[in-house]
Kinemage of the C-alpha trace (Angstrom):
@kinemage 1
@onewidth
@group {chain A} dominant
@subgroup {mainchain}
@vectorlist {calphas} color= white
{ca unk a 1} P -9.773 -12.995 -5.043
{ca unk a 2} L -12.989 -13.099 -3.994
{ca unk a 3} L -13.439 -16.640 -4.099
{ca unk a 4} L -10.377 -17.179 -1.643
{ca unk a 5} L -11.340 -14.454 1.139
{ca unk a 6} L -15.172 -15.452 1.167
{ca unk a 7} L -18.563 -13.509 2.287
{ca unk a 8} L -16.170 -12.275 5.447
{ca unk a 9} L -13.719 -11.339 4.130
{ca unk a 10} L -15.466 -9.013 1.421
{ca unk a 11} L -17.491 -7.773 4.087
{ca unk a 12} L -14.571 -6.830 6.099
{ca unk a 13} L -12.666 -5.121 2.665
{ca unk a 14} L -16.440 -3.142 2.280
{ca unk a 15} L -16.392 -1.946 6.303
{ca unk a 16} L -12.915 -0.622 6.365
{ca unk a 17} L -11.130 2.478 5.901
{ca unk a 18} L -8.002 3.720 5.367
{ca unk a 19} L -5.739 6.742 6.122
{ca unk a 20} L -2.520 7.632 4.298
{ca unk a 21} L 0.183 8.953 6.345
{ca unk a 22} L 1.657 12.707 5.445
{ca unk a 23} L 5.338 11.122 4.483
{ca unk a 24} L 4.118 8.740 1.801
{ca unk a 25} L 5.213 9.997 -1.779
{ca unk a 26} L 2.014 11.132 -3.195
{ca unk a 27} L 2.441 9.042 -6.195
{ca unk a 28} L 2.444 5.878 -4.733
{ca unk a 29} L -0.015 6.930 -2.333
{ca unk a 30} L -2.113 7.137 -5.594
{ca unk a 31} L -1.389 4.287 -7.371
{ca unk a 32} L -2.526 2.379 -3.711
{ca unk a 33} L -5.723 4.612 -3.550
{ca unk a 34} L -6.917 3.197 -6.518
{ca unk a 35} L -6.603 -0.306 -5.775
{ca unk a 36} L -7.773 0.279 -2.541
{ca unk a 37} L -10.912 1.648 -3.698
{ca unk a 38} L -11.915 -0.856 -6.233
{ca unk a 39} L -10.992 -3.776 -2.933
{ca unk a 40} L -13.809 -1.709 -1.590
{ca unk a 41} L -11.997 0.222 1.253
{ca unk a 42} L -12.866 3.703 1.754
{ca unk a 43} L -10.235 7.073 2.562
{ca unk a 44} L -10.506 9.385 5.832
{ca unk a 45} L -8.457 12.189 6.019
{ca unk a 46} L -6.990 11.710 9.294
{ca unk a 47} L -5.502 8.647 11.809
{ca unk a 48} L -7.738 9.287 14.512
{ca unk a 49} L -10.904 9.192 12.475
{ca unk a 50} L -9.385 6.114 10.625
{ca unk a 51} L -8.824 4.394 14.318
{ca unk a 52} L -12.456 4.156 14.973
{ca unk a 53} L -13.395 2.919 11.975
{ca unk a 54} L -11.757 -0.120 11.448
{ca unk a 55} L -8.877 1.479 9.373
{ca unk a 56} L -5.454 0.968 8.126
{ca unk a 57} L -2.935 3.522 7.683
{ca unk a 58} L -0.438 3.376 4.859
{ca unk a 59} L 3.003 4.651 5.913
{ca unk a 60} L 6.321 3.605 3.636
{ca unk a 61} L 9.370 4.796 4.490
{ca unk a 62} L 10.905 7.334 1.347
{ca unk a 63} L 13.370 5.214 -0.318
{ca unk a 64} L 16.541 7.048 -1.713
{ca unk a 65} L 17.248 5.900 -5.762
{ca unk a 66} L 20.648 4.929 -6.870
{ca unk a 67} L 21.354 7.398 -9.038
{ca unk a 68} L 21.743 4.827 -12.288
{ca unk a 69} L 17.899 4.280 -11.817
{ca unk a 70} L 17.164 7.783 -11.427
{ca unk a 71} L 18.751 8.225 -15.047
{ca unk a 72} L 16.999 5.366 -16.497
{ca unk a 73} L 13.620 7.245 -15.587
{ca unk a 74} L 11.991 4.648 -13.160
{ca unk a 75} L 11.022 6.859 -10.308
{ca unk a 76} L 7.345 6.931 -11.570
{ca unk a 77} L 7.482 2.922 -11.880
{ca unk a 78} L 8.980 2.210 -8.576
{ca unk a 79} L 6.576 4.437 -7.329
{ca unk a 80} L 3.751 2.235 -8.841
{ca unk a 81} L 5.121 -0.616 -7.365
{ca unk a 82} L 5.577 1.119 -3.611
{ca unk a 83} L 1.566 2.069 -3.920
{ca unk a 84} L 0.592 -1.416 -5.041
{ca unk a 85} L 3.164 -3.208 -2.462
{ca unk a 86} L 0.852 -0.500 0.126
{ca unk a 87} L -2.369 -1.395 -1.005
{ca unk a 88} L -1.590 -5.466 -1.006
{ca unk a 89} L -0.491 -5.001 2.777
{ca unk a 90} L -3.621 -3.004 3.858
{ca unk a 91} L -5.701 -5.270 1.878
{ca unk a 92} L -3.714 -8.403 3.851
{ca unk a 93} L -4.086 -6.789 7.223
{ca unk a 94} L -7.914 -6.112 6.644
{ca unk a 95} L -8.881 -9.793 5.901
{ca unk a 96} L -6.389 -11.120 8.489
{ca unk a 97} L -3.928 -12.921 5.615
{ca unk a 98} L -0.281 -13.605 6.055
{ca unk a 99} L 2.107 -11.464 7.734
{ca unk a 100} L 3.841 -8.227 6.822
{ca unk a 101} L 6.141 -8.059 3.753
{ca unk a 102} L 9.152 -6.093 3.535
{ca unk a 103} L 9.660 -3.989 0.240
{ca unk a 104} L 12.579 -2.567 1.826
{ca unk a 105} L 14.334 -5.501 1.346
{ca unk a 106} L 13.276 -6.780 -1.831
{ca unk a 107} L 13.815 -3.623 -3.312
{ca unk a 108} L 17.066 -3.312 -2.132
{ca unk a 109} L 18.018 -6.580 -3.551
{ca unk a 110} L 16.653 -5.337 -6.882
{ca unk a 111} L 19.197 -2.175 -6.356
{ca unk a 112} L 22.487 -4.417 -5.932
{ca unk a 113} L 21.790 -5.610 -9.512
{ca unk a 114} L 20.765 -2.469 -10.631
């Protein structure tokens, strides 16, 4: 990855911070910490703190399982997948790549076959 975002965009990964909002389910909030970290961005605890540093804030709306997947056990590995869909979108809005995704939707298209 480095190759593609260049000196700038490193430098902008190693200068940023982020802030995760209070709704996020803590376990995808954790799975995104931790790629968020080794990108090189660095926590604060709160928004306004985050604001002047140039910061992202990591807010995902809960999602509500189908009960079939909540049976087949895969709350922990959609949760994975929220926290790394998080960190890839921070990551994209510090180096200026691409436009938002919408996990909403894919995942909900991943639910009708489910």
């Amino acid at each position: 990855m480095v190759y593609e975002i260049g000196d700038e965009g490193v430098e902008r990964l190693v200068t940023a911070t982020f802030s995760v909002a209070e709704d996020v389910d803590e376990r995808a909030a954790a799975w995104a910490r931790e790629y968020l970290f080794r990108a090189g961005l660095e926590q604060v605890e709160t928004e306004a703190e985050n604001g002047a540093q140039k910061g992202v804030e990591l807010t995902l709306p809960r999602l509500e399982l189908k009960s079939q997947l909540k049976s087949q056990g895969l709350e922990e590995a959609l949760a994975a997948i929220r926290g790394c869909y998080l960190a890839a979108e921070a990551i994209k809005e510090v180096i200026g790549y691409g436009e938002r995704g919408s996990i909403e939707e894919a995942l909900e298209a991943i639910f009708e076959r489910a």
